[in-house]
C-alpha positions as semicolon CSV with decimal commas, in nm:
position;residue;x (nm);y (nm);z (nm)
1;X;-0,183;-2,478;1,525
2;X;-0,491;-2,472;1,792
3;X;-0,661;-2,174;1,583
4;X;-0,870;-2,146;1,355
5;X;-0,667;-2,005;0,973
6;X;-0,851;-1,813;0,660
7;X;-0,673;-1,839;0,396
8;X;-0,321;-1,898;0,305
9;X;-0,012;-1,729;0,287
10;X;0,115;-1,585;-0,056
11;X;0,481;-1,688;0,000
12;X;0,387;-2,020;0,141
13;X;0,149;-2,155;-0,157
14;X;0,465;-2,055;-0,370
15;X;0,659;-2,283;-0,157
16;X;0,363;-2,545;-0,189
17;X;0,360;-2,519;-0,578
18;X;0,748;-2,580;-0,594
19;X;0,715;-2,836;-0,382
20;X;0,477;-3,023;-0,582
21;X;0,590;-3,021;-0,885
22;X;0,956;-3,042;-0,789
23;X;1,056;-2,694;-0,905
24;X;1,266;-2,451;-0,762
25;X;1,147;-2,177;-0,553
26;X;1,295;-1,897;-0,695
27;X;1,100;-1,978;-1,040
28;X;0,829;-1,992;-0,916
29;X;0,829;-1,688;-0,707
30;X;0,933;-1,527;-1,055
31;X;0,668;-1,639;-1,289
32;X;0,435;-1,512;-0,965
33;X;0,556;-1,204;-1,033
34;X;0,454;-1,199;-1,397
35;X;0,142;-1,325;-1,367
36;X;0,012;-1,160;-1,084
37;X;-0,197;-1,503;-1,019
38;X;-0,023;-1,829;-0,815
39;X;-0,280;-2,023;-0,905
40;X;-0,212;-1,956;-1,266
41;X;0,138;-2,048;-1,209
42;X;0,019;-2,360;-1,062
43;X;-0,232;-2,467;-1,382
44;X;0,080;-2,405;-1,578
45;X;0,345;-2,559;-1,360
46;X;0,175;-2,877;-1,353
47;X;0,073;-2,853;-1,719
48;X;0,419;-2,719;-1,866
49;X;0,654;-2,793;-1,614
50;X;0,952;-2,602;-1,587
51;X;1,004;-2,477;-1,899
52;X;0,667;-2,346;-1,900
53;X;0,733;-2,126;-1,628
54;X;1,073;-2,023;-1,749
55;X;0,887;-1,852;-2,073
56;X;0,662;-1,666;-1,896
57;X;0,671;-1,290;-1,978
58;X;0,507;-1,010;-1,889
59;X;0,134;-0,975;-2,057
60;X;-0,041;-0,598;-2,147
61;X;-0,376;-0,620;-1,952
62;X;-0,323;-0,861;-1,736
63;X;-0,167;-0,654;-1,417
64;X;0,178;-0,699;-1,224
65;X;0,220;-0,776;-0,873
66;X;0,341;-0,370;-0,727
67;X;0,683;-0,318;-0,599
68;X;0,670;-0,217;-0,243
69;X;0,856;0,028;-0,009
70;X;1,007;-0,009;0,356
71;X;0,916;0,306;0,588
72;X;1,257;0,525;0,703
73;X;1,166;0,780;1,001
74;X;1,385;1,085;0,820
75;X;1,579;1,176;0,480
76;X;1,876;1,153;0,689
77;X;1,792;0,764;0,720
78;X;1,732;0,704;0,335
79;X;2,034;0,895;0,212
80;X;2,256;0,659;0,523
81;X;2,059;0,353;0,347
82;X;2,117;0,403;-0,008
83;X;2,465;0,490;0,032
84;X;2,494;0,866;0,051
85;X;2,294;0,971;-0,297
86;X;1,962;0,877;-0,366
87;X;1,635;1,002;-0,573
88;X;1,329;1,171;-0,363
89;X;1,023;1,199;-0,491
90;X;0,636;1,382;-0,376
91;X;0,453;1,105;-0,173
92;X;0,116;1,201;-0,328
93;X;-0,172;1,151;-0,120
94;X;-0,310;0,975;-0,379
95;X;-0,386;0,618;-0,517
96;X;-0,136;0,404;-0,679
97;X;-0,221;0,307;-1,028
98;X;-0,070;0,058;-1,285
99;X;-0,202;0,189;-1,658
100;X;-0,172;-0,076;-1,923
101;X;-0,140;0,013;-2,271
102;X;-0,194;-0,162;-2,647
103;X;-0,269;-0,027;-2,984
104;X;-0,466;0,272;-2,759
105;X;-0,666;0,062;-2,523
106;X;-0,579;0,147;-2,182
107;X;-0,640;-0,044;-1,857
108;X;-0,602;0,078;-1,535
109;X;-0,565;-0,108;-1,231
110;X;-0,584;-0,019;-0,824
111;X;-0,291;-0,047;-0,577
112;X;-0,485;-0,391;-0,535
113;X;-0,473;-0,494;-0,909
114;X;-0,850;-0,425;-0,936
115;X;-0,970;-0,314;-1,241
116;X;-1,110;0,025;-1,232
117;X;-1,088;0,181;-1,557
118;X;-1,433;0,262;-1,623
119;X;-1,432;0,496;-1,287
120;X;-1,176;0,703;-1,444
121;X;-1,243;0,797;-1,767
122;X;-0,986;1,097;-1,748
123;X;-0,714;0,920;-1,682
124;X;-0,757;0,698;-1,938
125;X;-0,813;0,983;-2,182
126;X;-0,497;1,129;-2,037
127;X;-0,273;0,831;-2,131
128;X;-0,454;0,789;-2,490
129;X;-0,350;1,161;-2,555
130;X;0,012;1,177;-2,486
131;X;0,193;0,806;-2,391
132;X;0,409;0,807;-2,722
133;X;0,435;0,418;-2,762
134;X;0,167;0,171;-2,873
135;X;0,273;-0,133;-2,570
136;X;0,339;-0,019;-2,195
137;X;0,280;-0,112;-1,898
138;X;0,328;0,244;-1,673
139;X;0,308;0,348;-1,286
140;X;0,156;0,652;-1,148
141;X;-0,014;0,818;-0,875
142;X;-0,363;0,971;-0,890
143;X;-0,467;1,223;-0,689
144;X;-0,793;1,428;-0,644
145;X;-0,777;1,797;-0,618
146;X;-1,023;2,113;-0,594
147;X;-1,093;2,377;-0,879
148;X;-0,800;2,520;-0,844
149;X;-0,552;2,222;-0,859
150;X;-0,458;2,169;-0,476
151;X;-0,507;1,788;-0,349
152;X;-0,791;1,721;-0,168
153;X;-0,856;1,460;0,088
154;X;-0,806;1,027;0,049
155;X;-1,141;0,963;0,090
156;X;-1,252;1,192;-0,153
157;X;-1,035;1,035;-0,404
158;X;-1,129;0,683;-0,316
159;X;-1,536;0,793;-0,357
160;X;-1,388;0,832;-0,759
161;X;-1,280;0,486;-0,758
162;X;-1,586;0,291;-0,657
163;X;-1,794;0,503;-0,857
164;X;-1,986;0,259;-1,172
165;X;-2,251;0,505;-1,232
166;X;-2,286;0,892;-1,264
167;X;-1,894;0,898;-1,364
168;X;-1,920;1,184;-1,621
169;X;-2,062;1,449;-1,275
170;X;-1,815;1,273;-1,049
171;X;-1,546;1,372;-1,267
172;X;-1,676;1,701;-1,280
173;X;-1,703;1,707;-0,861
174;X;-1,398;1,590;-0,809
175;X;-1,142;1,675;-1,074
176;X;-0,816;1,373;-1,089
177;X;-0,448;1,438;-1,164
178;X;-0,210;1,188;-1,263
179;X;0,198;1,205;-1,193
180;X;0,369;0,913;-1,357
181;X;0,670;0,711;-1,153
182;X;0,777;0,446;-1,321
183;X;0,805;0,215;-1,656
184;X;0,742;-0,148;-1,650
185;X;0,703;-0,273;-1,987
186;X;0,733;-0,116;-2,354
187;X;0,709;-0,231;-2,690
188;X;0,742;-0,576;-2,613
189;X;1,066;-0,529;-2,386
190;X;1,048;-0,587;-1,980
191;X;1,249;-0,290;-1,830
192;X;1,260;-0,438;-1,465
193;X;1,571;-0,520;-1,454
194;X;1,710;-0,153;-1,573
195;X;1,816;0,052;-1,334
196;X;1,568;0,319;-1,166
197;X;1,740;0,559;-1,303
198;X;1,726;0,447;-1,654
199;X;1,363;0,345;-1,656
200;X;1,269;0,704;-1,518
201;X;1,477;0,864;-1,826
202;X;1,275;0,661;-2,015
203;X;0,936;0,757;-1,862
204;X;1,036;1,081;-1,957
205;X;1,013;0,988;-2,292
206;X;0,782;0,788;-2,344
207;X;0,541;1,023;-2,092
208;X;0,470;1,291;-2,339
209;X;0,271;1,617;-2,156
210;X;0,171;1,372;-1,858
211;X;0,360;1,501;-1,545
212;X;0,626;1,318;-1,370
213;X;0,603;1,283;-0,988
214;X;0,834;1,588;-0,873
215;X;1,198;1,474;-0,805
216;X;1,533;1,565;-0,681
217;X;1,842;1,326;-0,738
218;X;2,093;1,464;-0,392
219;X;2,327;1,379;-0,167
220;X;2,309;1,691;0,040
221;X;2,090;1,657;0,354
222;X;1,977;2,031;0,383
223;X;1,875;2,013;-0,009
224;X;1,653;1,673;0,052
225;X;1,495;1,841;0,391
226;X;1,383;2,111;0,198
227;X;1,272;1,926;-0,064
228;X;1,038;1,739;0,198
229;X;0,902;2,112;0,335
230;X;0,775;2,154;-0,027
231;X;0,621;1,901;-0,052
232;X;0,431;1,906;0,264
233;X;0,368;2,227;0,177
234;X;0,205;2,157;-0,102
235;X;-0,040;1,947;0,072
236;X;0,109;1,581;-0,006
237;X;0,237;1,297;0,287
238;X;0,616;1,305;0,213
239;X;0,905;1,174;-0,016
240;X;0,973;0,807;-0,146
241;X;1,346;0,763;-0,161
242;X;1,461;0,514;-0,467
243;X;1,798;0,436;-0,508
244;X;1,953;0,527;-0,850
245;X;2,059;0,161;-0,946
246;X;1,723;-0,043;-0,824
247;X;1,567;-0,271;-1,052
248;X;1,169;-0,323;-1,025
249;X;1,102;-0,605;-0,833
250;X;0,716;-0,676;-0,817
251;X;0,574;-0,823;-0,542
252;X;0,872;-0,778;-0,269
253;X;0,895;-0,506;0,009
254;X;1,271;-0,359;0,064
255;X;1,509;-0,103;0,090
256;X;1,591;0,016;-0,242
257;X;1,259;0,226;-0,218
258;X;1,148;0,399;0,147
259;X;0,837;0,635;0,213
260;X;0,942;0,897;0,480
261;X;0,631;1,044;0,618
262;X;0,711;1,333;0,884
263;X;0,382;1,329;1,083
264;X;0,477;1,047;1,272
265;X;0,230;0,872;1,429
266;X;0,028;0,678;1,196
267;X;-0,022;0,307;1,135
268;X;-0,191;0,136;0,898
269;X;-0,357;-0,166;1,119
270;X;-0,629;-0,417;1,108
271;X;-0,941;-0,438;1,241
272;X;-0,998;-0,806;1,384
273;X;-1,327;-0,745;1,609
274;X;-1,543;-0,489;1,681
275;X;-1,805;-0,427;1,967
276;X;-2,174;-0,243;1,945
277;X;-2,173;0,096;2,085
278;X;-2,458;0,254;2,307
279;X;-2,699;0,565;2,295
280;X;-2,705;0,658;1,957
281;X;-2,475;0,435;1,827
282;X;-2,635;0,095;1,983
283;X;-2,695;-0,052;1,602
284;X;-2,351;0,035;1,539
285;X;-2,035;-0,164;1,541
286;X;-1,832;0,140;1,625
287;X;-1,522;0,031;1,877
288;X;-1,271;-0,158;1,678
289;X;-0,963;-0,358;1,790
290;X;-0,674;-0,253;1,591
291;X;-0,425;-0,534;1,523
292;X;-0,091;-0,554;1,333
293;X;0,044;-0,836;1,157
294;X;0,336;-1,087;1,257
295;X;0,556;-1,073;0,928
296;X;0,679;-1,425;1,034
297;X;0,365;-1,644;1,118
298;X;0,100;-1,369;1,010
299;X;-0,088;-1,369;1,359
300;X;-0,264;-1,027;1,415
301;X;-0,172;-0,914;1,727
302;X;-0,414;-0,646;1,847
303;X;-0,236;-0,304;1,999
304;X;-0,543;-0,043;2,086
305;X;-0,893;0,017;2,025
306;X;-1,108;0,297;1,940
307;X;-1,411;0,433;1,879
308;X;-1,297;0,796;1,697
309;X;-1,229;0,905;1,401
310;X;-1,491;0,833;1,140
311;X;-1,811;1,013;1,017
312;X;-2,148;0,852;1,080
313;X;-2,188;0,757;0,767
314;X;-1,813;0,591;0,742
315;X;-1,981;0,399;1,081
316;X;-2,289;0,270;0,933
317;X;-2,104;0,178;0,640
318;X;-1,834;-0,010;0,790
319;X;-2,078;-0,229;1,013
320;X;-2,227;-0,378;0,713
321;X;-1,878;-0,465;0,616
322;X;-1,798;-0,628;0,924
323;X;-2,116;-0,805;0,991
324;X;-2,011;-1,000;0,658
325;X;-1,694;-1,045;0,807
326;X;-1,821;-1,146;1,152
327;X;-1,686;-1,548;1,243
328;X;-1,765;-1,527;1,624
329;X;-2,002;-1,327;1,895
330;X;-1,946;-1,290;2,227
331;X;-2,170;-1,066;2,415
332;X;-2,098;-0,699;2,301
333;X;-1,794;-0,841;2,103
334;X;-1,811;-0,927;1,748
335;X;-1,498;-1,094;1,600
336;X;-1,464;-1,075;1,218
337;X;-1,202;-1,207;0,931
338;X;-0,889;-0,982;0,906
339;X;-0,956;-0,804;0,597
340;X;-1,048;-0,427;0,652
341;X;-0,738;-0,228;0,698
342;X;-0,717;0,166;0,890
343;X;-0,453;0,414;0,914
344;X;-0,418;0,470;1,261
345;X;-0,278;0,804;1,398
346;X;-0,150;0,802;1,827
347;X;0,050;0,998;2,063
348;X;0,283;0,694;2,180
349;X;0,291;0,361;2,199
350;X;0,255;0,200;2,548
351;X;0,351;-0,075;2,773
352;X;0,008;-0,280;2,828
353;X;-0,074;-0,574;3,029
354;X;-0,442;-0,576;2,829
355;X;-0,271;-0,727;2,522
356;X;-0,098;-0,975;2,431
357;X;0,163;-0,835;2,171
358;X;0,209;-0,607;2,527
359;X;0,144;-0,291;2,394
360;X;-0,098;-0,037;2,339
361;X;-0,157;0,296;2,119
362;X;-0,259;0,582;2,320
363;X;-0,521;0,816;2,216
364;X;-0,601;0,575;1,892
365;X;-0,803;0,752;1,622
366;X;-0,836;0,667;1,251
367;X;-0,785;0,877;0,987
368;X;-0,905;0,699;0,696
369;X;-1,033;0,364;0,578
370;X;-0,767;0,219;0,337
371;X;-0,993;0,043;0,062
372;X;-0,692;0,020;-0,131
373;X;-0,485;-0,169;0,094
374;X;-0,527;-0,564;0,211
375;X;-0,459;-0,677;0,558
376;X;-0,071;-0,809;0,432
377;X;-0,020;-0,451;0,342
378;X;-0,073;-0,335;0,682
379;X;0,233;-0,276;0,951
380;X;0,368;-0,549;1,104
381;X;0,385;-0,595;1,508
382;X;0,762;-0,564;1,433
383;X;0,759;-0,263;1,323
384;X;0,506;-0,122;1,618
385;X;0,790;-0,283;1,881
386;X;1,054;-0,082;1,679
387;X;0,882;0,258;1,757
388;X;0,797;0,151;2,095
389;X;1,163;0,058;2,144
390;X;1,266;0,375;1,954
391;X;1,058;0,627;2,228
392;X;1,329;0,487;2,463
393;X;1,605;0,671;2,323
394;X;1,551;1,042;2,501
395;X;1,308;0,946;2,801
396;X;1,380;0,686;3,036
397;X;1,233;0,343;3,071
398;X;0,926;0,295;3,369
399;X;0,930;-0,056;3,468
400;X;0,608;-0,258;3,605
401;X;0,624;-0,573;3,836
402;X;0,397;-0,701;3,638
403;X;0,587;-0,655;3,309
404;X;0,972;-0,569;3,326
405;X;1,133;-0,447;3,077
């Protein structure tokens, strides 16, 4: 391809595996799902064969790939998408968790499928307490929140889950709360396939005193744009909209579930190189180029840079990331493995000769380091050429000789 490549597509080593052991695609991509591993699936597709992979089931403890949503710009969007009715829900600013459950051991598992159960005793405590059935495999949200119960900062949250020691006065700093979403698995029975609708009623069951994410089932715009000034007034990003009749399907990105998130503005992109600052900040890899990824060949095409944003600490602490990442220098310019992703917030995208995916973000800053998220989470350069296309609609197009539009 005339560059160098780290690592490998997801979707293409499940194309690989088929094709090696002459299987179809679509099996393979399933038993993925389940296990949460492809090279798993591989062991066992070369050991088993086909039937092999057509028994496998979901396993307690062993965590399932999450179900993903597409981004719509309003409610008006979602309810046009899912057909006139659909179910909103808070968009906590939180961290996704998958809780597994058996005979009262509890797992719980990042938006990443890490395992970080020891870092949150409460929650675990939480499901022990009240989740009515001894097998499950449940979805939820945590977020952190002050004394009195009103959410608090990402970062804060995300200082809970790397924390191995000193967990008991962490917990005490900064108190969790956990909203439950959805219902994977329960005594023994897969429930991915059930409609959203039906798996929620059965959350609701199954649940006991753990909260539910807040939720409104409408058809009525003014009702669902109210229901989204609540819950940015209550300090959280937005709404997810899930149609009624979507089943579960781990692993896949679509429209049957879409975020809305009204301060537009934000990206979550990729840093692929970085360059040393000066005065103070001369030890300091502190500008970063900010790249989204192409969805169809995964090339990370860069779209800004900055240097504001983060604390000095968040600085110092990112350069020893990167200088593990670094593959190349070139003067000032360090260039380093795709792997650390940042939301991104910016006035407007731009036309820009300076880039090659031809555009630029102006007045870049990040808001947050996204531990939680891997570089084929981020946006895609498709979807930054949709919003650039998108500004188009109420001011008028300036055209360069140099670039025409």
């Amino acid at each position: 391809m005339g560059e160098m490549r780290t690592g490998f597509h997801e979707g293409l080593m499940e194309q690989a595996v088929a094709k090696a052991f002459a299987l179809p695609v679509e099996l393979v991509q399933r038993a993925s799902m389940a296990l949460g591993d492809i090279g798993e699936v591989a062991v066992k597709a070369g050991a088993e064969g086909k039937e092999g992979l057509q028994n496998v089931e979901f396993n307690v403890f062993r965590p399932v790939k999450l179900m993903l949503a597409q981004v719509a710009e309003n409610v008006a969007e979602a309810l046009q998408m899912h057909g006139g009715e659909t179910a909103f829900e808070y968009k906590y600013d939180g961290a996704r968790v998958q809780i597994h459950l058996n005979q009262g051991n509890v797992r719980v598992f990042s938006r990443r499928l890490t395992d970080v159960t020891e870092s949150l005793p409460e929650i675990v405590e939480a499901v022990k307490g009240n989740v009515k059935v001894k097998e499950a495999i449940l979805e939820g949200e945590v977020v952190a929140v002050d004394k009195a119960g009103v959410p608090i900062p990402f970062q804060h949250l995300m200082r809970r889950f790397k924390r191995v020691h000193g967990v008991a006065g962490a917990a005490e700093e900064i108190p969790l709360q956990l909203h439950l979403f959805d219902l994977l698995f329960v005594e023994g029975r897969s429930m991915i396939s059930q409609a959203y609708i039906t798996r929620r009623q059965m959350l609701s069951k199954v649940g006991g005193k753990i909260p539910l994410t807040s939720q409104i089932i409408t058809a009525d715009l003014a009702t669902a744009e109210e229901f989204l000034k609540s819950a940015m007034d209550a300090g959280h990003e937005g709404l997810i909209a899930k149609r009624l009749d979507s089943p579960y399907t781990p692993g896949t990105r679509g429209k049957r579930w879409l975020k809305i998130k009204p301060i537009l503005g934000t990206l979550d992109l990729v840093i692929t190189a970085a360059e040393w600052g000066s005065g103070r900040r001369h030890e300091w890899l502190s500008d970063y180029y900010l790249a989204a990824r192409d969805a169809e060949t995964d090339e990370f095409f860069v779209v800004g840079k900055t240097f504001k944003g983060l604390t000095d600490t968040e600085i110092i602490d990112l350069t020893k990331q990167l200088r593990t990442l670094a593959v190349s220098e070139d003067g000032n310019r360090v260039v380093v493995l795709p792997k650390i992703v940042v939301e991104v917030a910016y006035n407007e995208i731009q036309e820009s000769p300076k880039y090659k995916s031809a555009m630029a973000l102006r007045f870049a800053r990040i808001v947050r380091i996204r531990d939680d998220k891997t570089a084929e989470d981020a946006d895609t350069i498709q979807r930054v050429r949709a919003i650039y296309e998108r500004q188009f609609a109420k001011k008028g197009r300036y055209k360069t000789q140099d670039n025409k539009q």
